[in-house]
C-alpha positions in Angstrom: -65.7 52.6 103.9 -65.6 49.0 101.6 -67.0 46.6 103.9 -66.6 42.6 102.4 -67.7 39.4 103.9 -65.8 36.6 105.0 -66.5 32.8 105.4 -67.9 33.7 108.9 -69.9 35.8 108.0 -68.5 39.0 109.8 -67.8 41.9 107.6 -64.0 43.5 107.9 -63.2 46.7 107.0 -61.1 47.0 104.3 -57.7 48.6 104.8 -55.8 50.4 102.1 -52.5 51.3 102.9 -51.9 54.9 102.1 -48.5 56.3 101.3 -48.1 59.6 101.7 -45.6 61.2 99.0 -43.0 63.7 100.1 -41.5 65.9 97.2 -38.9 67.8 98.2 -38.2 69.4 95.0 -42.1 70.5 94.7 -42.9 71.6 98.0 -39.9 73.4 98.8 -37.7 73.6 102.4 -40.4 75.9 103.5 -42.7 72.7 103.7 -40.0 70.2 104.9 -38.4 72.4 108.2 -40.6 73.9 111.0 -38.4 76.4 111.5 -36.1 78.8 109.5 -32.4 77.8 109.3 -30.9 81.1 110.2 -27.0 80.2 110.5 -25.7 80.9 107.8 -27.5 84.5 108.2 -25.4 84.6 111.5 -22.3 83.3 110.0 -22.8 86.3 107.0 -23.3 88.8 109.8 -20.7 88.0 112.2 -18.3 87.9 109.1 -19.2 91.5 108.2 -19.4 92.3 111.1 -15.3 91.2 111.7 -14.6 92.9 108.3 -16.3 96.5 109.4 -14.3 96.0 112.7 -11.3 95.0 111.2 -11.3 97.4 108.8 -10.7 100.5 111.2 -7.9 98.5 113.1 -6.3 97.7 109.3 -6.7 100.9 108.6 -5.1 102.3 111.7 -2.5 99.6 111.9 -1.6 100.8 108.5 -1.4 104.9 109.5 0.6 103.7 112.9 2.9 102.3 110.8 3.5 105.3 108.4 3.7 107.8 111.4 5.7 105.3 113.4 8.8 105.2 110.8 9.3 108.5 110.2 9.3 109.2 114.3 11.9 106.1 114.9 14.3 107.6 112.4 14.2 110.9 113.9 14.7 109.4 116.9 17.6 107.4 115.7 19.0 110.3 114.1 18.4 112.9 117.4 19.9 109.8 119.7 23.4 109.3 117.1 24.0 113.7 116.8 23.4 113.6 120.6 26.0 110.1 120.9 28.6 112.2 118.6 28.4 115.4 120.6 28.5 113.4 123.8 31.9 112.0 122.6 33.5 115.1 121.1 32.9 116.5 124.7 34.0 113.6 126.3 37.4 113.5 124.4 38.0 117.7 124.4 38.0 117.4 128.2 40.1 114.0 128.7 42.2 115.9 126.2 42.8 118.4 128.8 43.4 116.7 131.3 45.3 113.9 130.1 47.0 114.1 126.7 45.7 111.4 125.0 47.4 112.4 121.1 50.7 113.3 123.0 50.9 109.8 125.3 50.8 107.9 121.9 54.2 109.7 121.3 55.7 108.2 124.8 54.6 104.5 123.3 56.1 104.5 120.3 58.9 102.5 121.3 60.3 99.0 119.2 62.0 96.2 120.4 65.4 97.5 119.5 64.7 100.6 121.3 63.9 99.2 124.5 66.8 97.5 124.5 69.3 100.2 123.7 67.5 101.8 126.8 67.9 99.3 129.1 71.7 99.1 128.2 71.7 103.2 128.1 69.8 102.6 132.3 72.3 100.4 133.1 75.7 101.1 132.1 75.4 104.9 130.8 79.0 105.9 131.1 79.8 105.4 127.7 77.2 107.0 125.8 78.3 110.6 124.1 75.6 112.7 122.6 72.8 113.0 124.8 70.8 115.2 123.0 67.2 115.0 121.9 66.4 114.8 117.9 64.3 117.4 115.9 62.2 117.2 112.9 60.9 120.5 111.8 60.6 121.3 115.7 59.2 118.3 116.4 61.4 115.6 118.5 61.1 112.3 116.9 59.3 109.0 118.1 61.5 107.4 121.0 62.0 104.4 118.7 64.0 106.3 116.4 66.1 108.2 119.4 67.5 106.4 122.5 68.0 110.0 124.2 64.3 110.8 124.2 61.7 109.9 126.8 59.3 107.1 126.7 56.5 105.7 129.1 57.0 101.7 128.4 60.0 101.2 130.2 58.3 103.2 133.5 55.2 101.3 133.1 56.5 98.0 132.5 59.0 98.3 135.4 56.4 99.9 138.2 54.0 96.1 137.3 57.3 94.0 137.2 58.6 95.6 140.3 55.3 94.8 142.0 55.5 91.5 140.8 59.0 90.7 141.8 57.6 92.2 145.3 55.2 90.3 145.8 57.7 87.1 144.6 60.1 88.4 147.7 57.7 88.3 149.9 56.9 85.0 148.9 59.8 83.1 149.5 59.8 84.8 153.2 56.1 83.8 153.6 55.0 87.2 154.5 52.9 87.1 151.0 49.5 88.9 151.8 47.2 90.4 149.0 46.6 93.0 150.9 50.6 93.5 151.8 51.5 93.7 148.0 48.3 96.4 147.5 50.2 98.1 150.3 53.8 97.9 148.2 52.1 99.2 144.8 50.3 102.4 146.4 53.3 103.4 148.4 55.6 103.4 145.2 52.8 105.0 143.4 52.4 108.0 146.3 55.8 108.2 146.3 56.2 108.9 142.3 53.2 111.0 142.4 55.0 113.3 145.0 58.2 113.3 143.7 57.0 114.7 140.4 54.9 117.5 142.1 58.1 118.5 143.8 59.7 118.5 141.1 57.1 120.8 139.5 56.9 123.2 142.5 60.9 123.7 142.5 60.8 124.2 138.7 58.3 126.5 139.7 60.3 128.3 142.1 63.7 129.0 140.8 61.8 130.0 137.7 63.2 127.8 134.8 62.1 127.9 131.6 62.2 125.0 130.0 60.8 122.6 127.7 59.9 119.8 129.9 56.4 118.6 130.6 54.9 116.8 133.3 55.3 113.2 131.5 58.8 113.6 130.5 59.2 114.1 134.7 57.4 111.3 135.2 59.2 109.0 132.8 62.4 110.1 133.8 61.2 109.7 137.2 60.3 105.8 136.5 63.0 104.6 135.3 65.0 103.9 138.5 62.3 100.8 138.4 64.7 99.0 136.5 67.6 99.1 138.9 64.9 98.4 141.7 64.5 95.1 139.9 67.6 94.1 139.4 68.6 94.7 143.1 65.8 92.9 144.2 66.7 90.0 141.6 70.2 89.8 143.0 69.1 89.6 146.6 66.4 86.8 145.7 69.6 85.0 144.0 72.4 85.9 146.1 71.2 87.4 149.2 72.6 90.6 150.4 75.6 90.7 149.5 74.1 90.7 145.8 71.3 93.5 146.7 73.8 96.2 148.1 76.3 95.8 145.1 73.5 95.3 142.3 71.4 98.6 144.0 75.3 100.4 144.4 75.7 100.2 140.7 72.5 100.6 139.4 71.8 103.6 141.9 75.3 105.0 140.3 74.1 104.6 137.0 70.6 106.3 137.5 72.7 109.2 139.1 74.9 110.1 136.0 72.3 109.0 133.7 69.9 111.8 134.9 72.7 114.4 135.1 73.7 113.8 131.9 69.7 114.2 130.4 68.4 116.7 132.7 71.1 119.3 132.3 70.2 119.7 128.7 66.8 120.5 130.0 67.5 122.6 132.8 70.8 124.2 132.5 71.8 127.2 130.6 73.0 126.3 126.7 76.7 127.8 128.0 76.3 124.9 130.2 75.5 122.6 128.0 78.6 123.0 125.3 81.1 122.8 128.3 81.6 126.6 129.6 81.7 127.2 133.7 78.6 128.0 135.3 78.3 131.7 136.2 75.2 133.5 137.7 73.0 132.9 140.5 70.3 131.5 138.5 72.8 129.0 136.8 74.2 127.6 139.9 70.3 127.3 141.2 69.8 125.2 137.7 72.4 123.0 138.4 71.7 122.7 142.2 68.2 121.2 140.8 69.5 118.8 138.8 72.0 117.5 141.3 69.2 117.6 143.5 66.8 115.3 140.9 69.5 113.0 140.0 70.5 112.5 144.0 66.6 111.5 145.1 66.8 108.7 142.5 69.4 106.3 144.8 67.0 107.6 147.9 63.9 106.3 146.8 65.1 103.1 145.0 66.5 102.0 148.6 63.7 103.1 150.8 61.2 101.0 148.2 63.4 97.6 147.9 65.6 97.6 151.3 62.6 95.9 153.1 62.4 93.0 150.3 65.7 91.3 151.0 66.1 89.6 154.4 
């Protein structure tokens, strides 16, 4: 150690500050850091270790995919064969029960049509030919032949009749929802039953004709309209109206179902104007009478209840 004197005679050690150098660059980290930095060695291995994980689940993700296309297609196309088969079965058997191609014939109607019927419904006594018209065997759409059967007019008289019901009952405050349920399923029972009577006599006496079960059950509905217009008249003019509105209309409905049904049921001697002869003609004709006759019957028993 440098030892120097002062003015007191004491000797002081002489102090040399000493700076100690660090050079980075020279020594290195290895000199600067006590221990070893080891994240980014973590960060590097966890990395790989998310790319060798996610490359199985890629890779999977990627074969699910390819195997998962193929299946919903067949799928698809199994579920659409099994939809089209489902439907052809579906339509054969409504089909048979209920003509769906020959009901589209009974609706062909136009406005003109309709109205020639109602005229034909209502005052039939001077209409001549009554005949049905042919093409190639085929009779034509109702809209081009007032003389053949149709299911509007019966349809839209049963829901106006229930309408103008339920009006009647109205304006006597006896209206009840459950009262007019009550007025549409009795006049539905009643139609149903009079056409499977129909059927069963038909059945009976053995005619051969060519009418089907909706041609009875159009010509069965169209004593709605002079229901209607007997009901009208009573709403209007009381009584008095009902019994000569129902009178004519029940008249009408009479000659108007001779007059169609005997070209249907009778014999063809019949039908150009020679007398009846034979059991089996005057058993035709006694079926006819017999339809026409209930028409008057039920239109009373389903309106006379209305008109107070």
């Amino acid at each position: 150690m440098d030892y120097t004197a002062d003015q007191s005679g004491f000797r002081q050690r002489k102090l040399q500050p000493t700076m100690r150098l660090r050079n980075y660059s020279a020594e290195g980290p290895d000199a600067s850091q006590l221990f070893e930095d080891t994240s980014g060695v973590g960060s590097a291995s966890q990395s790989g270790l998310r790319n060798q994980q996610a490359g199985p689940q890629s890779s999977g993700f990627a074969g699910q995919s390819l195997l998962s296309e193929p299946m919903s297609n067949l799928a698809m196309a199994y579920g659409s064969s099994l939809a089209s088969q489902g439907r052809e079965m579906v339509d054969k058997n409504l089909d048979r029960f209920i003509p769906i191609s020959k009901l589209k014939y009974y609706f062909a109607v136009d406005t003109v049509y309709v109205g020639r019927k109602l005229g034909l419904l209502v005052f039939p006594y001077m209409h001549e030919n009554w005949e049905v018209s042919y093409q190639q065997d085929t009779p034509v759409a109702p809209r081009f032949d007032v003389n053949a059967p149709d299911l509007y007019i019966p349809a839209m008289g049963f829901i106006t009749y229930v309408l103008v019901a339920g009006l009647a009952l109205g304006t006597q405050n006896r209206f009840s929802p459950e009262l007019l349920g009550v007025q549409a399923s009795s006049a539905l029972v009643w139609l149903i039953m009079e056409v499977l009577a129909v059927l069963l006599s038909l059945y009976l006496v053995t005619v051969n004709t060519d009418l089907t079960t909706i041609d009875l059950l159009a010509f069965s509905g169209y004593k709605y309209v002079g229901m209607i217009v007997g009901v009208v008249a009573g709403l209007l003019f009381g009584r008095p109206g009902y019994y000569l509105s129902l009178l004519w209309c029940c008249a009408a409905i009479f000659v108007f179902m001779i007059r169609t049904l005997r070209l249907k049921l009778l014999s063809e001697a019949v039908a150009e104007g020679k007398l009846v002869r034979g059991a089996r003609n005057q058993l035709r004709m006694y079926l006819t009478m017999s339809i026409a006759a209930a028409q008057p019957v039920f239109m009373y028993w389903l309106t006379y209840h209305l008109i107070r």
